[in-house]
C-alpha positions as CSV (number, residue, x, y, z in Angstrom):
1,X,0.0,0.0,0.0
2,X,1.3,3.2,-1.3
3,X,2.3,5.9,1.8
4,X,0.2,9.1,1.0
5,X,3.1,11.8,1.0
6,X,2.7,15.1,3.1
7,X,2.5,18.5,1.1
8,X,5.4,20.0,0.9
9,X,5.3,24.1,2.1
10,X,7.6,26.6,-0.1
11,X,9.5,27.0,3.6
12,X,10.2,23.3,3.3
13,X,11.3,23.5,-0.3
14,X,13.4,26.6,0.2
15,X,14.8,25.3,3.5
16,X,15.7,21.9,1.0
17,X,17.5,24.1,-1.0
18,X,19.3,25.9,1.9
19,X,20.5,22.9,3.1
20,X,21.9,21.8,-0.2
21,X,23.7,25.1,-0.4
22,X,24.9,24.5,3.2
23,X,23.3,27.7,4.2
24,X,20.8,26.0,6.7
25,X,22.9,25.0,9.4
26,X,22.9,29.1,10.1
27,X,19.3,29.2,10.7
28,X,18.3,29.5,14.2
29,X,14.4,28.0,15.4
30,X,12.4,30.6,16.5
31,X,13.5,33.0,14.0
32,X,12.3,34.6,10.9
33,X,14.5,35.2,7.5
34,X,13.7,37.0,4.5
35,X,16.3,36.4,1.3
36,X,16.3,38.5,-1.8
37,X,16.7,37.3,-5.1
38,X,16.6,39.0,-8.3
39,X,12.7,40.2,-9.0
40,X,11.0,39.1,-5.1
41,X,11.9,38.7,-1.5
42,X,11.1,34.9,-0.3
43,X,10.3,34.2,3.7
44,X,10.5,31.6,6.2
45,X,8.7,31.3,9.3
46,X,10.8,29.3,11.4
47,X,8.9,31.0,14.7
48,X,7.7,27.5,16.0
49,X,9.5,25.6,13.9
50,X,11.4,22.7,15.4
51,X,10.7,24.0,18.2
52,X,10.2,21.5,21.6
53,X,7.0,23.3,22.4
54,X,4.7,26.4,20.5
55,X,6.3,29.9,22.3
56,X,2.6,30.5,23.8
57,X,-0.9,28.6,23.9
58,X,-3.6,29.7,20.7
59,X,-6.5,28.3,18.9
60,X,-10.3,28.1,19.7
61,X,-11.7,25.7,22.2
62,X,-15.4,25.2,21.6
63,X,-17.5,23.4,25.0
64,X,-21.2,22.5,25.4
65,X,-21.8,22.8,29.0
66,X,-20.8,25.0,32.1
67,X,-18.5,22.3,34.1
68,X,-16.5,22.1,30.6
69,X,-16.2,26.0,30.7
70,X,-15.2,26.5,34.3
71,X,-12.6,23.5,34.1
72,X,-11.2,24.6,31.5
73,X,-10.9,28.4,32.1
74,X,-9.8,27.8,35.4
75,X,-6.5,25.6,33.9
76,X,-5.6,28.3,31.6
77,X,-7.2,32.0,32.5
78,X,-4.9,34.7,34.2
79,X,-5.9,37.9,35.8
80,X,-5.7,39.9,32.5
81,X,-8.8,37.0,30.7
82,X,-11.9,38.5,29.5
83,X,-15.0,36.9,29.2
84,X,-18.1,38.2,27.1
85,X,-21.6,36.7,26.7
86,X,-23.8,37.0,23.7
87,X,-27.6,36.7,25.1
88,X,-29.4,36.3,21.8
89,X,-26.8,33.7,20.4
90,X,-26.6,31.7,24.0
91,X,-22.8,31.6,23.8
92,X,-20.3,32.8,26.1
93,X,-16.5,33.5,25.0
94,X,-13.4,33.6,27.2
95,X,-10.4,35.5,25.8
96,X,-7.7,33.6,28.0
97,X,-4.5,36.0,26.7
98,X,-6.4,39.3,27.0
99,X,-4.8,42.9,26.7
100,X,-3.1,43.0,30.3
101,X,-3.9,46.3,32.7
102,X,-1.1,48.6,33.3
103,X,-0.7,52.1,34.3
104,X,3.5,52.0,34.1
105,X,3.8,51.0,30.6
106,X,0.7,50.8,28.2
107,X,3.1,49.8,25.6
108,X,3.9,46.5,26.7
109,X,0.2,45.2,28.1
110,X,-0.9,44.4,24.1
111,X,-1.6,40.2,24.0
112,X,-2.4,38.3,20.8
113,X,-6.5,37.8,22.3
114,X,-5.8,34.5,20.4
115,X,-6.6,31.7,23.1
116,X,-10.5,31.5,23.0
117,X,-12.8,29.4,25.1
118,X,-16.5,29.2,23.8
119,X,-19.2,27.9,25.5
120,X,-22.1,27.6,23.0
121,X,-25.2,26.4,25.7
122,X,-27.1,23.3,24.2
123,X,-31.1,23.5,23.3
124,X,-33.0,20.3,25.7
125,X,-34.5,18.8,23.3
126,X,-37.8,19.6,24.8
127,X,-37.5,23.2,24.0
128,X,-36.4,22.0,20.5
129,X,-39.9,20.0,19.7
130,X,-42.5,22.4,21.4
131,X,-40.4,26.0,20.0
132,X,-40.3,24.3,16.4
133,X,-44.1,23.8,16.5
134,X,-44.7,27.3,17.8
135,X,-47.4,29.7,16.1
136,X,-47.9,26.7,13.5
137,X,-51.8,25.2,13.0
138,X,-51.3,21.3,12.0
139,X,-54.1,18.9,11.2
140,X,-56.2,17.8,14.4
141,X,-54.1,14.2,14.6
142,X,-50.9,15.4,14.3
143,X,-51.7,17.4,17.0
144,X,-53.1,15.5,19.6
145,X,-50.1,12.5,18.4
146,X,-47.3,15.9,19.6
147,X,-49.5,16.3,22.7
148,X,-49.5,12.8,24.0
149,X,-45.9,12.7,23.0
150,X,-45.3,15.4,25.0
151,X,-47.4,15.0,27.5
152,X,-44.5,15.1,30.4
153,X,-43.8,18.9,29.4
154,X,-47.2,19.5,30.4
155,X,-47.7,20.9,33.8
156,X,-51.4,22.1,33.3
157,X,-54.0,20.3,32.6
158,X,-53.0,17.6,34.5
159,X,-51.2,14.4,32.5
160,X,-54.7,12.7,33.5
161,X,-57.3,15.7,31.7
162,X,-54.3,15.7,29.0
163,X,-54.4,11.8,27.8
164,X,-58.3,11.8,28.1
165,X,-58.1,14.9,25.5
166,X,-55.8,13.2,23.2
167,X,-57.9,10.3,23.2
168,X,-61.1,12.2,22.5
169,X,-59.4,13.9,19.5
170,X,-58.5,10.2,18.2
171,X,-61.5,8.6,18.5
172,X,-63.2,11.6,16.5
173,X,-61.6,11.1,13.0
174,X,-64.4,10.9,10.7
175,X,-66.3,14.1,11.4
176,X,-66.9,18.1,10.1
177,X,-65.9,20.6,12.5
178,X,-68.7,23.3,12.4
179,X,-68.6,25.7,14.9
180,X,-66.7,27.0,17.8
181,X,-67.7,29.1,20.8
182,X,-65.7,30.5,24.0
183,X,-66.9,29.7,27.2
184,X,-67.1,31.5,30.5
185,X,-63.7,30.1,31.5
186,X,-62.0,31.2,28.3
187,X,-61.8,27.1,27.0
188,X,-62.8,26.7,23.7
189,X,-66.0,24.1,23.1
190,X,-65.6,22.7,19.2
191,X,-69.2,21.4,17.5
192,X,-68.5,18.9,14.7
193,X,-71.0,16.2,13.3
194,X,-70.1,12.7,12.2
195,X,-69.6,11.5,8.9
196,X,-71.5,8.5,7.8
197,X,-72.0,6.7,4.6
198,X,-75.8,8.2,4.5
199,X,-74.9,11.8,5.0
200,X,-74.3,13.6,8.2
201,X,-74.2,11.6,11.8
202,X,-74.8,12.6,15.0
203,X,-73.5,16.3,16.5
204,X,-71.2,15.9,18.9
205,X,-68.7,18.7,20.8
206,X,-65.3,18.4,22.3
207,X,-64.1,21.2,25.2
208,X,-60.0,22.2,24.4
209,X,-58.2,24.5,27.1
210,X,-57.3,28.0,26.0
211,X,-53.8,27.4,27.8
212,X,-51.3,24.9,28.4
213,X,-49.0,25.4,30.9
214,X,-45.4,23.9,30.0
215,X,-42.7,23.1,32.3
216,X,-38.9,22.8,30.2
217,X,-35.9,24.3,30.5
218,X,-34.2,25.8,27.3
219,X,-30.7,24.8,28.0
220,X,-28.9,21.9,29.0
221,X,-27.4,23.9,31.8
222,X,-30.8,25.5,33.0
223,X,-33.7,24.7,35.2
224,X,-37.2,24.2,33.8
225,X,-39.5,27.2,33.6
226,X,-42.9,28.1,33.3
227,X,-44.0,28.5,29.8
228,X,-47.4,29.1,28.8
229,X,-48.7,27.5,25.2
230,X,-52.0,29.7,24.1
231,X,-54.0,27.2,21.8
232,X,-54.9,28.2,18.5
233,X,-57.4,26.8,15.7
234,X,-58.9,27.3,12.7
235,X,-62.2,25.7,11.0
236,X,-61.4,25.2,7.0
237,X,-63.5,22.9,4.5
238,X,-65.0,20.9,7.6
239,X,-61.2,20.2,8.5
240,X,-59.7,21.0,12.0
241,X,-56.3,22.5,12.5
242,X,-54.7,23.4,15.8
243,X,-51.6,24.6,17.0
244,X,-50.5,27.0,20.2
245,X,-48.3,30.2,20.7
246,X,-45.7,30.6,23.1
247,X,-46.0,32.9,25.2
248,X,-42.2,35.4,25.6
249,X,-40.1,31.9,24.6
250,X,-37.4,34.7,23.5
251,X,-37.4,36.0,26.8
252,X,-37.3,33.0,28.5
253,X,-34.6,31.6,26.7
254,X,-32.7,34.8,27.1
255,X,-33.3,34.8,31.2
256,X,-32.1,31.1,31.1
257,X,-28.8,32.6,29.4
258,X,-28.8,35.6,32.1
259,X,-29.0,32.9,34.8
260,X,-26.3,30.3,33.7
261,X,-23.8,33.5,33.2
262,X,-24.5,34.4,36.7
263,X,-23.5,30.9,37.9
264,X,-20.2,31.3,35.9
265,X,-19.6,34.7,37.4
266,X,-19.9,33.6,40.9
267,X,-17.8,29.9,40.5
268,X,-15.1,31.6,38.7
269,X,-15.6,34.9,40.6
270,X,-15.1,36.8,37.4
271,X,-16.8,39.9,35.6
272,X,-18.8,38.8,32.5
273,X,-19.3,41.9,29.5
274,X,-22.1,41.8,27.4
275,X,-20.8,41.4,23.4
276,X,-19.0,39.7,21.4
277,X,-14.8,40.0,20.9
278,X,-13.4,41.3,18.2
């Protein structure tokens, strides 16, 4: 089996010919030449070149959760690290080799800022199914199949009232959806008639709350909150579709943010900024 080869840089090839002029030997690691030659200059970067180790730690370090982020900001932050949080994305970035403080010599407090830590929170996948359904009117069996599904995110009505509404919506397939009417209690009471193969069946009527209260957390890293699903419907051709809106799922999601960065500011004891680095 044939050994796939390893590109070759124009440092290397230059290097090569170097060598072969005997040239290289002069070349010191950590350095950096230029050479001159009729019509161009030609570099090497030797800077971390054969060296033991890199001169300094760089590169991006990307974590899902909050024990990831402190552990690993704690093994490599100094005094001078910054740390910024983006609400709306859900992320939170370290800059580990931050522009030092210094009132003696402002010159020599510049860093590279190059030696990141991003903690980009995770989505439960609760918040995933019930947000990607938000403000959306499905058929009537799709809908009660997502509630019984989802049933355990359901806090109000209780699981019990829940599956006997699901089952209800089941056993009604073959009927027309007439009417609707608000009761006293804000629920909503939907008429509908059966279908049968001589015409129209008996009337029948089926009570759906106006609210669902939901209990999920949008993060990984967060506690569940209190999230209220407004039901929505609409009557078209006989045919029943139903859906809910969330009720402030932006805010929620960004006070679940709010509250993980306040955990990280008082484990690490640690100022967060609201942004993003350059």
């Amino acid at each position: 089996m044939t050994t796939p080869m390893t590109p070759r840089t124009e440092n290397d090839a230059l290097i090569d010919a170097l060598e072969d002029a005997h040239l290289a030997e002069s070349l010191e690691p950590g350095q950096f030449y230029a050479f001159k030659h009729r019509d161009k200059v030609t570099t090497i970067d030797l800077l971390d070149r054969n060296l033991a180790q890199p001169r300094r730690k760089t590169g991006i370090v990307r974590v899902q959760d909050v024990p990831s982020f402190v552990h690993y900001y704690g093994k490599h932050a100094d005094d001078d690290s910054e740390v910024y949080v983006d609400i709306d994305a859900g992320t939170v970035t370290a800059v580990l080799n931050a522009h030092m403080a210094s009132d003696d010599d402002p010159d020599d407090t510049a860093r590279w800022g190059d030696h990141r830590l991003i903690l980009t929170l995770a989505k439960t996948d609760a918040w995933k199914r019930w947000t990607a359904l938000d403000r959306k009117l499905i058929k009537q069996s799709e809908f009660a199949d997502f509630v019984d599904d989802n049933r355990a995110d359901i806090r109000k009505p209780s699981a019990a009232d829940m599956l006997e509404l699901v089952q209800q919506f089941q056993a009604i397939q073959r009927v027309t959806f007439q009417s609707a009417a608000i009761l006293s209690n804000g629920d909503r009471r939907l008429t509908y008639q059966e279908e049968t193969e001589a015409g129209a069946g008996a009337k029948g009527s089926i009570e759906v709350p106006s609210t669902l209260e939901l209990g999920i957390a949008p993060f990984d890293d967060s506690e569940p909150y209190a999230v209220t699903a407004r039901f929505r419907y609409r009557i078209q051709g006989g045919g029943l579709f139903m859906g809910f809106l969330l009720d402030n799922a932006d805010d929620v999601a960004k006070d679940a943010v709010k509250t993980v960065v306040a955990k990280l500011s008082e484990e690490l004891g640690i100022t967060v900024m609201r942004g993003v680095p350059a």
